[in-house]
C-alpha positions, 0 to 999 in steps of 0.5 A: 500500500503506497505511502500517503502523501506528507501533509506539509511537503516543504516542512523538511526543507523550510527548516533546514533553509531557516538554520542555514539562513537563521530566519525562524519560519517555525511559528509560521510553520506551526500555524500552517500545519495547524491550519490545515488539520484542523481544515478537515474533520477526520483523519487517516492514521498516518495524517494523525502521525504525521501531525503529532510527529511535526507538531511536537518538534515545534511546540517547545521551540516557537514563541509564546504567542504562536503557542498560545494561538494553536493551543486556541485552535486546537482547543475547539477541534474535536479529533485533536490528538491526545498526544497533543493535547496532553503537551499542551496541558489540554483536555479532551473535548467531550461530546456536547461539551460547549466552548468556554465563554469569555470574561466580561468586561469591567465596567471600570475599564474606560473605553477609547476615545472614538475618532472620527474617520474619514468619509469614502468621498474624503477618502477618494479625494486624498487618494485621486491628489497622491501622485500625478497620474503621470509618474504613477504610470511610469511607476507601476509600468515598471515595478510590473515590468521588473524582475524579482531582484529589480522589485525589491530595489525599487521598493527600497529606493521608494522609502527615500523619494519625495514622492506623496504616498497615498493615505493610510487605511482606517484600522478598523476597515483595515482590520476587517479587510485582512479578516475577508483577505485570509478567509478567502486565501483558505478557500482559494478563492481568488476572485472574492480576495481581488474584489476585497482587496480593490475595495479596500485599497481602492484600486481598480479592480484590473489592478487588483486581479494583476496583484493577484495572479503576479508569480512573483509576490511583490505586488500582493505584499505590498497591498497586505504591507499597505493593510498593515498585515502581520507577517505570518498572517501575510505568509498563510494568505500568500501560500494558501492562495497560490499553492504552487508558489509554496512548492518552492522554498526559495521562493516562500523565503525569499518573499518572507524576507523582502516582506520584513524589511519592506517599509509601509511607505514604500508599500503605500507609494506603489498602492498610490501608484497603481490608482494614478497610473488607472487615472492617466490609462483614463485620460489618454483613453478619453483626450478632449479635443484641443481648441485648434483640433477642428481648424487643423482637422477642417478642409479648406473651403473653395472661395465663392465669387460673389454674384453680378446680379443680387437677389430680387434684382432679376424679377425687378427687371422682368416685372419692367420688361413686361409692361413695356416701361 
């Protein structure tokens, strides 16, 4: 009987890439791998194993919050294996048993004082005045254009330009956006994850689908970098919508280091980019015509001889003829 697949075919390779480069992907790794077991409700005995032997060599290793976020999720999923549970000092989870609620709230914490945010026509106003359509244009032509090592210098380069970057998101639309962008990173769902990602960024929605189905990554972590995406929330969404990228480790790693050293100005320079570069396609596409567009355009006129005989003179002398005076 053949082998089943490994769930997490890279797992091997990332770590061995992360000792060799010292970048620590084990939290991110552990996120995925809890991701993706918990996604189905029943699993074979190798997949239990398989688990269980990956996860248990990345517990004690990763960081406090990582481990307290997969003991959350594992917490609430029905076949978690036992050997998990007991490293993570969890229970099993009995039929009917419901999930534990939250405590409430004092009434003696103050609530934050509430900022008024900016209304959508506010909003599009500040994004239209960013950067002249022209220089957007060129902009985006060529970080698109680019090669992977060409990006990533672009975008350094763009921190220290005198160039206007667009406004920052609201972050509490923000919040919400990276919510929709990562469910529909899990679902695959890459017509839903461009449509939210142009209504969140304001991009047009061209834009957003070329951020979506680039190879190489660097559009797609410059909009999650405008959103204010956390870095291992921005690596689940980016292997998640794209399976075939995460097949290649050079190329998980690369785009993780690029996404940690990228600056927020950087990033909400090109996102201003892109909607100025859509302004001046817009232009071009509707030029008014010049106020000597018609004179150039006119054929010139023949020149008319003006007539020996006027109107109305020719029936006064016909009139004169026929009477005979």
């Amino acid at each position: 009987m053949p082998a089943s697949p490994p769930m997490f075919p890279g797992f091997d390779g990332l770590l061995t890439l992360s000792r060799r480069e010292g970048v620590d992907v084990r939290p991110t790794l552990l996120r995925v791998l809890t991701d993706l077991y918990v996604q189905a409700p029943n699993h074979t005995i190798d997949e239990e194993k398989q688990f269980v032997e990956l996860t248990a060599r990345l517990i004690d290793q990763v960081d406090d919050a990582t481990r307290a976020a997969v003991r959350a999720r594992l917490s609430i999923y029905p076949n978690t294996p036992r050997a998990i549970l007991s490293r993570l000092n969890l229970h099993p989870t009995e039929p009917g048993q419901s999930v534990p609620l939250a405590q409430p709230i004092s009434a003696a914490e103050s609530p934050a004082p509430t900022v008024k945010q900016p209304s959508e026509a506010q909003m599009r106003v500040a994004a239209n005045m960013a950067m002249a359509p022209r220089d957007a244009s060129e902009i985006s032509t060529l970080f698109f254009a680019a090669s992977s090592s060409e990006r990533a210098q672009i975008l350094h380069n763009l921190a220290e330009t005198p160039l206007r970057s667009s406004a920052r998101i609201p972050q509490a639309r923000a919040a919400r956006a990276m919510h929709i962008l990562e469910m529909a990173a899990f679902a695959e769902d890459r017509d839903n994850f461009a449509r939210e990602l142009s209504e969140a960024l304001m991009l047009p929605a061209a834009i957003a689908e070329q951020v979506v189905s680039d190879p190489g990554g660097e559009p797609l972590a410059c909009c999650a970098k405008a959103l204010g995406m956390r870095s291992d929330i921005f690596q689940r969404v980016l292997l998640f919508l794209n399976p075939e990228f995460g097949t290649s480790v050079t190329n998980v790693y690369r785009i993780a280091r690029m996404y940690d050293v990228l600056s927020e100005r950087s990033a909400l320079i090109m996102v201003a980019a892109w909607r100025g570069a859509h302004m001046a396609a817009t232009r071009a596409k509707f030029r008014p015509a010049l106020y000597d567009d018609e004179r150039q355009r006119a054929r010139p006129s023949m020149p008319q001889a003006r007539p020996g005989v006027q109107p109305g003179e020719d029936i006064t002398r016909v009139t004169r003829n026929s009477s005979g005076r």
